[in-house]
MIRO-916222 format. One record per residue: z, x, y of N, C-alpha, C in turn; residue in one letter. Coordinates in nm, 2 decimals, padded with zeros to 4 digits, always signed. Each point is the difference from the previous one (the first is absolute). Layout:
N
((Z,X,Y),(Z,X,Y),(Z,X,Y),'A')
...
***
This chain:
97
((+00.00,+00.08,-00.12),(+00.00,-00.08,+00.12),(+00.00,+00.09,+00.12),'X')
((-00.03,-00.01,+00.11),(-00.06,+00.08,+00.10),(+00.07,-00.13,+00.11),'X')
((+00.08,+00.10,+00.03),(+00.10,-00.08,+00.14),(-00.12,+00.03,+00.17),'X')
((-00.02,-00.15,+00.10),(-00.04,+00.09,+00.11),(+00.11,+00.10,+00.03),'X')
((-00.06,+00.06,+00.12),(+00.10,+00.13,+00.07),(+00.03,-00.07,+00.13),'X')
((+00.15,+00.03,-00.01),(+00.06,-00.04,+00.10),(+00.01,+00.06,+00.13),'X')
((+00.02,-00.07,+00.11),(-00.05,+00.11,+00.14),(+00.17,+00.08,+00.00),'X')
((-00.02,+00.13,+00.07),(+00.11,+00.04,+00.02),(-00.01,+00.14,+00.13),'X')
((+00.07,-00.06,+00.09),(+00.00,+00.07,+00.12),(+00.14,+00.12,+00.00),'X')
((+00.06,+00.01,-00.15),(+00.12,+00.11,+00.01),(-00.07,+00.12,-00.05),'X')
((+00.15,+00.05,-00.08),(-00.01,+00.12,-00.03),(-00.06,+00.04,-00.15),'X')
((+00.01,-00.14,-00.08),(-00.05,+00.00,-00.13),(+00.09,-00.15,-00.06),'X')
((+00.05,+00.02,-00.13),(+00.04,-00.10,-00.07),(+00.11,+00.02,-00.03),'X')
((+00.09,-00.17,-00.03),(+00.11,+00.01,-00.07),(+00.00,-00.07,-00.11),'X')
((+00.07,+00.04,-00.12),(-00.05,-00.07,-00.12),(+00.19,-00.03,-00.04),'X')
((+00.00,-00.12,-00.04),(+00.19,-00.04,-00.02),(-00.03,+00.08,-00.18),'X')
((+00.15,+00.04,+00.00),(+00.04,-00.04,-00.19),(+00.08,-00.09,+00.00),'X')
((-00.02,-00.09,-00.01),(+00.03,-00.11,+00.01),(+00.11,-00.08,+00.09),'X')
((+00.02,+00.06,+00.11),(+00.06,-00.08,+00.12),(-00.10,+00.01,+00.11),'X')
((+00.03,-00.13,+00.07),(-00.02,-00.07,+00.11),(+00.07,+00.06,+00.09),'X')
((-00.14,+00.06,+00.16),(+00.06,+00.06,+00.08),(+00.11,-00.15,+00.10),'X')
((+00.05,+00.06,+00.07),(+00.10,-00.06,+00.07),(-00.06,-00.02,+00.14),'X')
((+00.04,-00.11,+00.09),(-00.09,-00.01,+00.10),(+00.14,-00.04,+00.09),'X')
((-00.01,+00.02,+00.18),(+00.08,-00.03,+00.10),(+00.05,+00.12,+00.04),'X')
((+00.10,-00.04,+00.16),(+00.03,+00.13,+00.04),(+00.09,+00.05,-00.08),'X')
((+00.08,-00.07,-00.09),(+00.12,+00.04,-00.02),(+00.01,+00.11,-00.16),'X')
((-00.12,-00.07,-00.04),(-00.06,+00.11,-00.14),(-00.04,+00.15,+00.07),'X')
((-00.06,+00.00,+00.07),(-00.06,+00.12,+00.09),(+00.15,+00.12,+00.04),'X')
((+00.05,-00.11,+00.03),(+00.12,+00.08,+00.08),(+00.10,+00.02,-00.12),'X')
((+00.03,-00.07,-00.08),(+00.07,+00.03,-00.12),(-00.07,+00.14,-00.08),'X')
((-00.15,-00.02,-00.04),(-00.06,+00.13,-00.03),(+00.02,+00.11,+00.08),'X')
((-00.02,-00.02,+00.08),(+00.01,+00.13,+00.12),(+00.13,+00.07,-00.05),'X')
((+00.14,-00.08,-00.05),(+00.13,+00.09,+00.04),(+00.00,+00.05,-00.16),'X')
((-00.10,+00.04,-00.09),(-00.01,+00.00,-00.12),(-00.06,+00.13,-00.04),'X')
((+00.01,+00.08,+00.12),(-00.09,+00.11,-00.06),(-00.01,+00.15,-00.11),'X')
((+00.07,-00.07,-00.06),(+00.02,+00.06,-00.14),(-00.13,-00.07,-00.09),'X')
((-00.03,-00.09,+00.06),(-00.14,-00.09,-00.08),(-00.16,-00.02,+00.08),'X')
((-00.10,+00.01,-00.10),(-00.11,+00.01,+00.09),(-00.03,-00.13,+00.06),'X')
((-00.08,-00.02,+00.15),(+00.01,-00.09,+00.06),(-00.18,-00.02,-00.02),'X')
((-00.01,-00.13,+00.00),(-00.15,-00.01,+00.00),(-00.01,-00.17,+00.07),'X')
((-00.12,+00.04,+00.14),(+00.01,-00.14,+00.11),(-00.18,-00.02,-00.03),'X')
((+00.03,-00.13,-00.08),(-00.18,-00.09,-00.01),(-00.02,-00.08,+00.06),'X')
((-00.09,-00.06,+00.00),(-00.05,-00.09,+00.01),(-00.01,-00.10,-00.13),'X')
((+00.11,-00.09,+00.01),(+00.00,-00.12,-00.12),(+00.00,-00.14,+00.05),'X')
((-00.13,-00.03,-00.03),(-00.07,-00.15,+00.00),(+00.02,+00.02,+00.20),'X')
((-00.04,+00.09,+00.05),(-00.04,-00.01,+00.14),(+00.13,-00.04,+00.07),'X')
((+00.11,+00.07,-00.04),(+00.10,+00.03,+00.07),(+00.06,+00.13,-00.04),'X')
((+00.07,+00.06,+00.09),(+00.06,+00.15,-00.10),(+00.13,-00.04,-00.10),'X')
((+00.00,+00.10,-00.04),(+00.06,-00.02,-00.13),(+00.09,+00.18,-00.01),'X')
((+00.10,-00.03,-00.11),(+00.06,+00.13,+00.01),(+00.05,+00.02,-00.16),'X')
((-00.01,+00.11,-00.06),(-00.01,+00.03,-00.15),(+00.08,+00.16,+00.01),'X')
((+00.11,-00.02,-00.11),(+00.03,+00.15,-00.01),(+00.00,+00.05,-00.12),'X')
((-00.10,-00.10,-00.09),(-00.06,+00.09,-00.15),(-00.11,-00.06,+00.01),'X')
((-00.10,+00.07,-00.10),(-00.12,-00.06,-00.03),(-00.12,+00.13,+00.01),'X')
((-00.10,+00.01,+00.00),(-00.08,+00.12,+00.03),(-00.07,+00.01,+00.13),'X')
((-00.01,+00.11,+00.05),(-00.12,+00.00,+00.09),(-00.11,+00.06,-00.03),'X')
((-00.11,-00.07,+00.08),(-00.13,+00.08,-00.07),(-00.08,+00.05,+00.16),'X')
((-00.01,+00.11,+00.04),(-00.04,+00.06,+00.11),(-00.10,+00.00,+00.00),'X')
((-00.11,-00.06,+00.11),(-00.16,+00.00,+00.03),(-00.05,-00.14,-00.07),'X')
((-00.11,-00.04,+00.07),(-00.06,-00.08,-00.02),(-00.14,-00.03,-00.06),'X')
((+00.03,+00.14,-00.15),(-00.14,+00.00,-00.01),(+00.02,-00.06,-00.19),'X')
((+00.09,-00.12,-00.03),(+00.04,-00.06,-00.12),(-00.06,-00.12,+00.04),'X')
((-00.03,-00.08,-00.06),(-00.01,-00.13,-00.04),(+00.16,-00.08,-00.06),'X')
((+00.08,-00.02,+00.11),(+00.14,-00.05,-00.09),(-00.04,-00.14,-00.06),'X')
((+00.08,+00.01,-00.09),(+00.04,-00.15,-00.09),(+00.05,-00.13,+00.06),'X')
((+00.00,-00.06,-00.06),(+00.10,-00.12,+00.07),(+00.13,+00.00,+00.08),'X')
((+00.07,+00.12,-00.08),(+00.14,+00.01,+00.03),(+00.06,+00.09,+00.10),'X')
((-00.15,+00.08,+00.05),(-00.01,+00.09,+00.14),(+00.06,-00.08,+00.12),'X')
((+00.07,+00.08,+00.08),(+00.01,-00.08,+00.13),(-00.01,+00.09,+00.12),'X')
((-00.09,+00.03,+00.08),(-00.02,+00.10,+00.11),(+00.14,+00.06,+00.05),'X')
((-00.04,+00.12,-00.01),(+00.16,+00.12,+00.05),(-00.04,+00.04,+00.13),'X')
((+00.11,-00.02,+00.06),(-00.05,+00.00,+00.18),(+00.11,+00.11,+00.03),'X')
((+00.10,+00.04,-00.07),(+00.14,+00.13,+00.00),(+00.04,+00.04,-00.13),'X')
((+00.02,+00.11,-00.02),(+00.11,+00.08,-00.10),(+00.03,+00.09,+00.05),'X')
((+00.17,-00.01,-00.04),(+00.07,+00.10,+00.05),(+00.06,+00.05,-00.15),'X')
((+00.02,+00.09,+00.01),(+00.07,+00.11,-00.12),(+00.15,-00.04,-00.01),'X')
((+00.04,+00.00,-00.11),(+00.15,-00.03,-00.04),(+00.09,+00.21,+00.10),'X')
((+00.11,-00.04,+00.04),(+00.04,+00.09,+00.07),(+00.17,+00.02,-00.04),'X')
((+00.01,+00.09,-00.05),(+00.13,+00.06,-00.03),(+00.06,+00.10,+00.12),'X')
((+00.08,-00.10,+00.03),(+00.11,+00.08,+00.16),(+00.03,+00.13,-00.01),'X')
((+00.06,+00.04,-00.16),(+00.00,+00.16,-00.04),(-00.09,+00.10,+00.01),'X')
((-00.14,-00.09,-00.05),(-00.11,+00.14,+00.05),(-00.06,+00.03,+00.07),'X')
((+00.09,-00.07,+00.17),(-00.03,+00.05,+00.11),(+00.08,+00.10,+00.03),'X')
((-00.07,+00.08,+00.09),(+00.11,+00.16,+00.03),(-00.10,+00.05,-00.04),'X')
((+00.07,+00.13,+00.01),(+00.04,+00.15,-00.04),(+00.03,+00.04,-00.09),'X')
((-00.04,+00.03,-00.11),(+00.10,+00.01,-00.06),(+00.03,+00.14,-00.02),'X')
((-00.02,+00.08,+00.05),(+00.12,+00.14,-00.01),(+00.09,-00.06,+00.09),'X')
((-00.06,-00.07,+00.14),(+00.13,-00.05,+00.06),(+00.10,-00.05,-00.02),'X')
((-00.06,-00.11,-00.11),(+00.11,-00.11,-00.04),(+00.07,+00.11,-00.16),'X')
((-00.01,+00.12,-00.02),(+00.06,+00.04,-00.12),(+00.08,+00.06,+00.07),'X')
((-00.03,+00.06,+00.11),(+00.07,+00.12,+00.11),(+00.14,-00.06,+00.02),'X')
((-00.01,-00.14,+00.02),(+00.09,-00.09,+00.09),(+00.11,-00.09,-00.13),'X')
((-00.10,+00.04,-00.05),(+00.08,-00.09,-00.13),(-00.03,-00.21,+00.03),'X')
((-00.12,+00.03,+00.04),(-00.02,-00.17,+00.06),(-00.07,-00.07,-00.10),'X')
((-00.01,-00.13,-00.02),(-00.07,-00.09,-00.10),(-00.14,-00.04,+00.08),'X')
((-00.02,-00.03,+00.11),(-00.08,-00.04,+00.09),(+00.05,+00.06,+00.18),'X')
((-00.16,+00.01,+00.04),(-00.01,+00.07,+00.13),(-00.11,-00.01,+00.08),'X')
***
């Protein structure tokens, strides 16, 4: 079966394993304070949407499936610790810096 192609004005695709992105301000801002987890902002059913599993697929040169939903942001999961220095933070005896 041969899906049309969907228009997509982002960055590439978002594909769920099996959850449903989350939609409003307050999903956004809840994700935001989460950043130990990857953040990913779509476009779902022509409103944004916000997802912090699932895949991303970068560029627009796939034919996605049905289950694609245009990726308009990803941000990278971010651990507070492996910011720094770290001779600094060994120097100092610090966890984060």
């Amino acid at each position: 079966m041969v899906l049309p192609m969907k228009s997509n004005n982002g960055i590439g695709w978002w594909k769920s394993k099996g959850n449903s992105p989350q939609q409003g301000v307050q999903a956004l801002k809840d994700a935001l304070m989460q950043i130990t987890k990857p953040l990913f902002l779509l476009n779902f059913n022509g409103s944004n949407g916000v997802a912090q599993s699932g895949t991303a697929i970068i560029g627009n040169e796939i034919k996605p499936d049905a289950e694609c939903y245009p990726l308009k942001a990803y941000a990278p999961p971010l651990d507070p610790s492996e910011l720094g220095n770290s001779q600094f933070k060994e120097r100092f005896n610090l966890r984060y810096a």
